[in-house]
C-alpha positions in Angstrom: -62.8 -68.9 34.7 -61.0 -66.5 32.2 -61.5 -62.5 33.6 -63.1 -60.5 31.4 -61.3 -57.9 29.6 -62.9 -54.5 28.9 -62.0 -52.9 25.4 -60.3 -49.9 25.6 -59.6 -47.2 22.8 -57.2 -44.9 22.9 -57.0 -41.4 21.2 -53.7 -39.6 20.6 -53.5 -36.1 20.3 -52.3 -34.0 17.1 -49.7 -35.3 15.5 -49.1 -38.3 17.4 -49.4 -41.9 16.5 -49.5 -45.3 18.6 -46.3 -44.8 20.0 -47.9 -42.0 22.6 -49.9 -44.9 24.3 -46.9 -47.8 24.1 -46.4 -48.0 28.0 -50.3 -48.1 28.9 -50.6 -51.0 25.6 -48.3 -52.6 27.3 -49.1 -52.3 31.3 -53.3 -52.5 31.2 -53.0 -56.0 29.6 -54.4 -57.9 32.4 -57.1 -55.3 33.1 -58.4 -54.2 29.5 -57.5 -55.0 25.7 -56.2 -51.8 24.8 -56.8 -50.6 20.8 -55.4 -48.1 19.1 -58.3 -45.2 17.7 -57.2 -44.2 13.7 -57.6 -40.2 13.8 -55.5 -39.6 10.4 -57.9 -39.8 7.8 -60.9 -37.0 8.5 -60.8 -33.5 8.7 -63.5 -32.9 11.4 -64.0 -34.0 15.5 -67.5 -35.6 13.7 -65.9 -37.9 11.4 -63.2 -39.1 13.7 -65.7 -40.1 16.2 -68.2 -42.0 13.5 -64.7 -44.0 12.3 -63.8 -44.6 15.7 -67.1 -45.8 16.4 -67.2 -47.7 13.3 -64.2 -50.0 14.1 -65.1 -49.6 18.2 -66.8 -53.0 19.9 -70.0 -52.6 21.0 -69.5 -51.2 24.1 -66.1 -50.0 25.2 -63.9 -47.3 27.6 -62.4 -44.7 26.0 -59.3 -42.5 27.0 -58.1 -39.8 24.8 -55.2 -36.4 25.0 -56.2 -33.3 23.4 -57.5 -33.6 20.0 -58.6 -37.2 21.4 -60.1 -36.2 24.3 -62.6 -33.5 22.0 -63.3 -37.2 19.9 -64.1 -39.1 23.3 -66.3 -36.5 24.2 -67.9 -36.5 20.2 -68.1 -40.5 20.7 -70.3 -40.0 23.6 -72.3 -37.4 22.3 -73.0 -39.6 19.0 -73.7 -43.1 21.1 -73.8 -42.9 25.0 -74.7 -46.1 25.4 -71.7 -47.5 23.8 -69.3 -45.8 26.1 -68.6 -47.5 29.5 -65.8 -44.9 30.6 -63.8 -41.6 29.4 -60.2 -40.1 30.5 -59.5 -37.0 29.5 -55.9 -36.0 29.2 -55.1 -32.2 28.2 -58.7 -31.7 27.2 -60.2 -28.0 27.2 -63.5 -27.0 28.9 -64.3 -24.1 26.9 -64.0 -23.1 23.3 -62.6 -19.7 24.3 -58.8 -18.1 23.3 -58.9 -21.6 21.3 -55.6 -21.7 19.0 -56.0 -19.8 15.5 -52.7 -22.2 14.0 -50.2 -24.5 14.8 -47.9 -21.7 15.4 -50.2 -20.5 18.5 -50.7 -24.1 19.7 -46.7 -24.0 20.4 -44.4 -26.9 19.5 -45.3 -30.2 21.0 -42.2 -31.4 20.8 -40.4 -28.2 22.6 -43.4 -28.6 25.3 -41.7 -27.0 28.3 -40.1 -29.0 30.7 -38.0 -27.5 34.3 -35.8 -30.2 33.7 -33.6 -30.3 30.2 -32.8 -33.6 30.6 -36.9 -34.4 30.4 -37.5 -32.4 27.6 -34.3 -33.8 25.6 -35.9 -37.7 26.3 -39.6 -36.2 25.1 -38.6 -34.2 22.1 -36.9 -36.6 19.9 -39.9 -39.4 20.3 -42.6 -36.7 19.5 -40.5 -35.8 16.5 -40.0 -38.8 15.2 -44.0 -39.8 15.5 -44.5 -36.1 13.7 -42.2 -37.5 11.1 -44.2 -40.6 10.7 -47.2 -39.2 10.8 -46.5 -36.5 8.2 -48.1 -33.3 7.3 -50.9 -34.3 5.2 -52.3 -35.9 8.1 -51.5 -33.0 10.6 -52.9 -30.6 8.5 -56.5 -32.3 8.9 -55.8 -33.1 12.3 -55.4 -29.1 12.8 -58.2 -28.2 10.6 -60.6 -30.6 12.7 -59.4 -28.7 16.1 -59.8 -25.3 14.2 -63.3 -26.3 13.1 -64.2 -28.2 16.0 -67.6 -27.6 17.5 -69.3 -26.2 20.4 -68.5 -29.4 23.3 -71.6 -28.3 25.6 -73.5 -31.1 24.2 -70.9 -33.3 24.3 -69.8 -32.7 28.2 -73.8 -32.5 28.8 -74.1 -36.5 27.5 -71.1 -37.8 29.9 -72.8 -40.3 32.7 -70.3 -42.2 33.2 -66.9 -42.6 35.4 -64.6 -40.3 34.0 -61.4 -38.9 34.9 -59.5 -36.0 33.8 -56.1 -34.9 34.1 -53.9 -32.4 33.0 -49.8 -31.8 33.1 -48.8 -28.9 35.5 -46.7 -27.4 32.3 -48.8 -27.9 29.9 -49.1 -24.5 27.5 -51.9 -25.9 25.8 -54.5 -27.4 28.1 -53.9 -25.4 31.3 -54.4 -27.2 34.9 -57.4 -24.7 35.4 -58.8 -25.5 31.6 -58.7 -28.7 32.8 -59.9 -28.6 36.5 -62.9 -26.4 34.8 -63.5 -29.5 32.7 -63.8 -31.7 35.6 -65.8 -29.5 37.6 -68.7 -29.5 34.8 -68.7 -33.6 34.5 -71.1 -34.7 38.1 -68.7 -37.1 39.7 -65.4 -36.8 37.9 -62.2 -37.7 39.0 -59.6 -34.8 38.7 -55.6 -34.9 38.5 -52.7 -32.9 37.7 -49.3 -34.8 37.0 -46.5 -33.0 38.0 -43.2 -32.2 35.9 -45.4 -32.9 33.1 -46.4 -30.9 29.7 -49.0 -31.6 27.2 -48.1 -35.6 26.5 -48.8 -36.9 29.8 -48.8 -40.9 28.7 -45.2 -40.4 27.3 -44.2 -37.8 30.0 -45.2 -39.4 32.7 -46.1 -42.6 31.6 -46.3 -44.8 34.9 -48.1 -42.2 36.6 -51.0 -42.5 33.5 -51.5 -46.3 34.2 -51.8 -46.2 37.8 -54.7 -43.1 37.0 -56.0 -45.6 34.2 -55.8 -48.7 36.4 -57.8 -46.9 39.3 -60.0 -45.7 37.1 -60.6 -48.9 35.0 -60.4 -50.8 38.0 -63.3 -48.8 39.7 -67.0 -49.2 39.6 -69.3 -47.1 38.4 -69.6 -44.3 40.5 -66.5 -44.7 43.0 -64.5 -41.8 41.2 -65.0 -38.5 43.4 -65.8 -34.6 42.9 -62.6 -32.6 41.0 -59.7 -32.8 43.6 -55.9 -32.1 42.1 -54.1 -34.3 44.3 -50.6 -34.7 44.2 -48.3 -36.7 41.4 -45.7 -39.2 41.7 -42.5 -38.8 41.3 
C-alpha cells in the first residue's frame, strides 16, 4: 500500500527564494511532498497568507523562517483547520524593538558567523538568491514586515505540534526572542542550532531535516514544553 505523504509548504524569509529550502526539498521526500510558498507578489503578512492559502491543499503542514514564519502564523490565524503543523525558524514573539529598515535588520548575507570559512560558503548563495529575487520584490517583502500586525491572535490560534527554532548567532531573531515564542505556544517543541545565524535551513541544513523529520514524523501531541537542547555538529 502506497504511504501517504503529507503536503508541506515552505516559507522563505526576506529576500530569499527556493533555493533556502533545497536540502529539506530534497531529504523529506519519503515523509512529505514538500512545496514551495510564493511570498513575492503582496506587500502585507495578510495577503501572503490568503495566496498561500489559495494555492495550499486542503489541509497541510507548514514551516516557515522569519518573514515566513509571521505568514505560517497569519495562515493559521485565517484557517486553523487547514493547518496540520507549523515550524518556526527565526520567528519573533513580540512586536517590540521590531526593525524600522533594512539597514537595522543587518545584512543577511554578512549574518555573523565564528567561523570565516561558514560565513564565505553562506554569503555568496544568499547573494545570489537576493540577486534573483530583486528589489522590487524585497521592497514589499520589507514593507509587509514593517507593516506587519499585532501576532497575539495569531500565536493564540496555534493547536497544533509545532516546533520552533532559532540559530545561536542570529542578530535578528534572538535565541531568547525565540525561546519566548516557544514558551507562549502549549506544547511546543524548542531548539537552538548552534554555529548558526538567521538562515538556519542553508546554515545548517542537515540539522533542519532531522528537527523537520522528528517533528513531521511525530504525532500529534508527542512534541514537549520549550527545552534548547543541544545541536549537531
Amino acid at each position: 500500500m502506497e504511504r501517504h505523504l503529507e503536503p508541506l509548504m515552505l516559507l522563505p524569509a526576506m529576500g530569499c527564494d527556493g533555493r533556502l529550502w533545497s536540502r529539506q526539498i530534497m531529504d523529506l521526500g519519503d515523509l512529505a511532498h514538500p512545496e514551495f510558498g510564493d511570498l513575492s507578489r503582496d506587500s502585507s503578512i495578510h495577503a501572503m497568507a490568503a495566496r498561500v492559502l489559495a494555492d495550499a491543499p486542503p489541509r497541510f503542514a507548514v514551516a516557515g523562517v522569519s518573514l515566513g514564519g509571521y505568514v505560517a502564523m497569519e495562515i493559521i490565524r485565517q484557517a486553523p483547520d487547514r493547518v496540520t503543523r507549523i515550524a518556526l525558524f527565526g520567528t519573533r514573539a513580540s512586536m517590540e524593538a521590531r526593525p524600522r529598515s533594512v539597514a537595522d535588520q543587518g545584512s543577511l548575507a554578512t549574518a555573523p558567523h565564528a567561523d570565516p570559512q561558514l560565513s564565505a560558503i553562506v554569503s555568496g548563495p544568499v547573494q545570489a538568491m537576493a540577486e534573483r529575487v530583486g528589489p522590487g520584490v524585497f521592497d514589499r517583502q520589507q514593507e509587509a514586515l514593517l507593516a506587519r500586525p499585532d501576532i497575539t491572535e495569531a500565536i493564540a490560534a496555534i493547536r497544533v505540534p509545532t516546533l520552533v527554532a532559532v540559530g545561536d548567532r542570529d542578530r535578528i531573531c534572538s535565541p531568547d526572542d525565540a525561546k519566548a515564542l516557544a514558551a507562549r505556544i502549549p506544547g511546543a517543541a524548542f531548539h537552538i542550532l548552534r554555529a548558526c545565524g538567521h538562515l538556519s535551513p542553508m546554515e545548517r541544513p542537515g540539522e533542519v531535516t532531522m528537527l523537520l523529520r522528528g517533528w513531521l514524523g511525530g504525532g500529534p501531541r508527542r512534541l514537549r514544553r520549550p527545552r534548547a537542547t543541544p545541536g549537531v555538529s
